[in-house]
C-alpha positions, 0 to 999 in steps of 0.5 A: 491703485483704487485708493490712489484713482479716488484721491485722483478723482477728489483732486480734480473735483477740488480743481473744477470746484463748482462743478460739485453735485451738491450744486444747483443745475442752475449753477453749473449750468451757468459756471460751465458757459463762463468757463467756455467763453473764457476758453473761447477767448484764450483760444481766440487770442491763440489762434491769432498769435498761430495764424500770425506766425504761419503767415510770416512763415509761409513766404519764407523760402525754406518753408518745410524746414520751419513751419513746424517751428510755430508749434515749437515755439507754442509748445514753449511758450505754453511751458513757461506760462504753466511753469509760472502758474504752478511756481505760484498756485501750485503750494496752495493744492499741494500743501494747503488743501483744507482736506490734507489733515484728514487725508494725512491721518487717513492709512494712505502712503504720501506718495499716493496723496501727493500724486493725487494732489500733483494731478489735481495742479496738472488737470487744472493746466492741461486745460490751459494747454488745451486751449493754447495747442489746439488752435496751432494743432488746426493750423498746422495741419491747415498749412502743412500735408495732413497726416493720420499719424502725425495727427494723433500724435500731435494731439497726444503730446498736448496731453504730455505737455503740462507734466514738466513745467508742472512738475519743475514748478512745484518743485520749486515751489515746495523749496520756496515753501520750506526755505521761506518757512521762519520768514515772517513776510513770505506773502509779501516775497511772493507778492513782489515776484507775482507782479514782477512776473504779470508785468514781463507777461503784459509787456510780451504780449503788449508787443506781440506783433513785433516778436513774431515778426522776429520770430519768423525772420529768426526762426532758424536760429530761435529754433536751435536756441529753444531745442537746445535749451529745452529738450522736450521741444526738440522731442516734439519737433521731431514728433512732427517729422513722423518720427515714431522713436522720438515720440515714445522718448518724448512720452518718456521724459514727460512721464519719468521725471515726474515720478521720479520728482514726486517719489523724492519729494514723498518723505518730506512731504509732512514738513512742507505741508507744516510749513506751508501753514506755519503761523508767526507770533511775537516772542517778546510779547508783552501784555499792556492795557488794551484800547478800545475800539469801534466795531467798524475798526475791529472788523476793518483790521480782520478784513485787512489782515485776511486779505494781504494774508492771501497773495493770491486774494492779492493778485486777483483784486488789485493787481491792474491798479498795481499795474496802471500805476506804473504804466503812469510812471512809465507815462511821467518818465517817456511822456513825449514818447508816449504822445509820439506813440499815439500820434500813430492814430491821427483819426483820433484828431487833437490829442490834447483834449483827449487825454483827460478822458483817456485818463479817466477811462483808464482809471474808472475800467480799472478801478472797476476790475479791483473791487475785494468783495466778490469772494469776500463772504466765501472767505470766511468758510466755516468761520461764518460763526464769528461774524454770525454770534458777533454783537454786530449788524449786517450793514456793519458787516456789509460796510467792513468788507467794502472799505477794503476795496477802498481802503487799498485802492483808494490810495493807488487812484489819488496816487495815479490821479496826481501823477496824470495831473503833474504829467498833463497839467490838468487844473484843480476840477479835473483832479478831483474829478480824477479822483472821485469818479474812479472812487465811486466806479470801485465802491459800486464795484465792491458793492457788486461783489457783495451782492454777487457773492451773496447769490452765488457763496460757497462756503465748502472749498478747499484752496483759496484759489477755488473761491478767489479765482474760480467762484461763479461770483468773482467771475460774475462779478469782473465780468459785470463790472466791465460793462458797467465801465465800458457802457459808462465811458460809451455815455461819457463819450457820447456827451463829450462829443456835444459837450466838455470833459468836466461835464461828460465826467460829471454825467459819468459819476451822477450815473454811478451815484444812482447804481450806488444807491440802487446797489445800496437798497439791494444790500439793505433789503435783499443782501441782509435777508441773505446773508442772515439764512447764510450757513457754513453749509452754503 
């Protein structure tokens, strides 16, 4: 048991991953305050939803009847997201963990390792969860008779509510791991489900008001289908009623298929963790005389191969260009309905003249989220070596890792750019304009990255996800690059007011050429000193 509560432990600090003691107080300090404001925001968006769904609720005639409902549909929703997540992240903790060889080799049983693992995914989506319930836990007892028990209660089953979703989702994901273990291109499937599965979540919540206010006008039957469907819901709803019984079977059926899932998986837990990390190479290779290259190609081609070698190195960098692109197809293809749609806002006057900035600003705002620099040099870990006992320089370095960002993004603005010109029949300026401002919002942007990444580098990990989602400098990095967007379309806005677009976009890339070359004296001077102290041990 004390072996089995330490390997728990070393999971859960994995998951947390910046909150390691080895930190400066600085660090965690200002890791933890990112981690509240975005808890804080989900919540927000939380409570919202919760709040619009009670007061749909409350002038319906069979009140009592249903409003428990609100958290049932909660609870559901929250299954699924956690269900998604854990089908996609949960193989990177389970099966990948950079300390697994060590704990394999180590006299454990594979049960205990992959409890501690499993923990490690269900800690990570239990705060997920909190964040998610506990706004609708307030409310509900804001808008229903307050009762101790039933309180209690509630708040227990939210700590209950990952295990299953967590559970069935690495479970698939160990099948997808095994059954996908020859074929080359698994990175790619997993990228095309994981786009497919962010798009359906935008669309949801794109038009969120509208499904609560059919789910209030359908609520009895919704909440048949669900209960029906998914029978830890209808175990909480009846947990909401008091009922005591139903309680401790809902405890149950959270608790047992996860032991019981778990304990099959333990005897094949050594092939999933094998094929997991299963590399390809060509049978039929053949030696021929080798050309020679440039430096800056060389280290461009390991850079790319490193990056579509992560999907989810993929998902967190360029996936809202991926999704503009086709928001604009879907622009091309409805284009009346689309201007109908805005229609909707008269205050924003003649249309026409507006959507070459609304272009614009949805490019820059994106292209300013899918800079690949920001976990870049963490990346590497311990193989920092190479790049430090290369005949290379550092500005070459520097230069490898930016012209990944614009290498993959570059294409998906010109292609977006193109697509806003055939559409809106914009002339030759405004294309290039198009083209070259959002160019140079995300070479700033990957420069940011660099420069955080460089303040902020972690070495030490032991998933991806812990440099690529986690890291103080990715989220510093998002963060910072948004209000750069934001202030700069504030200033483009202004000049337009008193001036054309064309001169408002040209304003708006002169501002972004001086960060570029302030960004740049950075790198040179400080990134430089920076990056030749920088150890495997950082």
């Amino acid at each position: 048991m004390k072996k089995t509560l330490l390997l728990i432990k070393a999971a859960i600090n994995a998951a947390l991953s910046n909150t390691q003691v080895s930190e400066s107080p600085k660090k965690k300090y200002l890791y933890i305050g990112l981690y509240i404001f975005l808890a804080l925001y989900m919540g927000a968006i939380s409570f919202s939803m919760s709040i619009m769904m009670f007061e749909q609720m409350a002038v319906l005639p069979n009140l009592e009847a249903i409003m428990g409902f609100s958290s049932v549909i909660m609870l559901f929703v929250t299954s699924v997201l956690i269900f998604s997540t854990s089908l996609f992240s949960a193989s990177n903790m389970l099966f990948k963990a950079k300390d697994l060889e060590m704990q394999l080799a180590m006299p454990l049983t594979h049960f205990n390792i992959v409890l501690a693992k499993f923990m490690g995914v269900y800690f990570m989506n239990l705060l997920f969860s909190l964040v998610i319930m506990l706004p609708n836990c307030v409310l509900y007892f804001i808008y229903t008779e307050f009762n101790a028990g039933v309180f209690v209660m509630f708040l227990l089953s939210i700590l209950l509510i990952p295990l299953i979703p967590c559970i069935f989702g690495s479970a698939l994901s160990a099948l997808i791991t095994y059954g996908l273990r020859k074929f080359r291109y698994k990175n790619f499937l997993t990228l095309i489900f994981s786009f497919a599965f962010f798009f359906l979540y935008f669309k949801f919540f794109g038009n969120i008001e509208g499904y609560i206010n059919y789910i209030a006008n359908s609520a009895d039957e919704l909440f048949s289908n669900i209960t029906s469907f998914y029978l830890p819901a209808l175990l909480f709803s009846k947990t909401l009623s008091g009922d005591f019984l139903y309680f401790l079977l809902y405890i149950a059926l959270s608790i047992l298929p996860v032991l019981l899932l778990l304990w099959a998986l333990t005897p094949f837990y050594s092939k999933l963790v094998a094929a997991a990390n299963q590399t390809f190479v060509k049978s039929d290779f053949k030696f021929k005389v080798q050309k020679a290259g440039s430096r800056t190609t060389a280290m461009l081609k390991k850079e790319i191969s490193m990056f579509f070698s992560s999907a989810i190195y993929v998902m967190n960098t360029i996936f809202m260009l991926v999704l503009l692109t086709g928001f604009s197809v879907y622009v091309i293809i409805s284009k009346d309905k689309f201007l109908t749609s805005l229609e909707m806002f008269p205050e924003l006057g003649d249309l026409s003249s507006l959507i070459f900035p609304f272009a614009l600003a949805a490019l820059m705002a994106t292209a300013a989220m899918s800079a690949t620099t920001a976990s870049s040099i963490s990346l590497e870990g311990k193989k920092l070596w190479i790049y430090k006992s290369s005949p290379v320089t550092t500005a070459e370095i520097f230069n490898a890792k930016i012209l990944v960002t614009m290498v993959v993004a570059v294409p998906l603005i010109v292609i977006n750019a193109v697509m806003y010109t055939f559409a809106f029949s914009f002339d030759v300026v405004q294309l290039l304009l198009l083209i070259f401002v959002p160019s140079v919002a995300i070479y700033v942007a990957a420069q940011l990255g660099l420069i955080f990444n460089l303040l902020f580098p972690k070495l030490e990990w032991k998933n991806e996800a812990m440099v690529v989602k986690n890291s103080t400098s990715a989220i510093l990095s998002l963060l910072t690059a948004m209000l750069i967007a934001v202030l700069l379309i504030y200033v483009g806005y202004n000049i337009l007011v008193v001036s054309t677009d064309t001169i408002a976009a040209a304003s708006v890339l002169a501002i972004l050429c001086v960060f570029l070359f302030a960004f740049y004296m950075i790198l040179k001077t400080f990134g430089t000193k920076k990056f030749d102290n920088l150890t495997a041990n950082s």
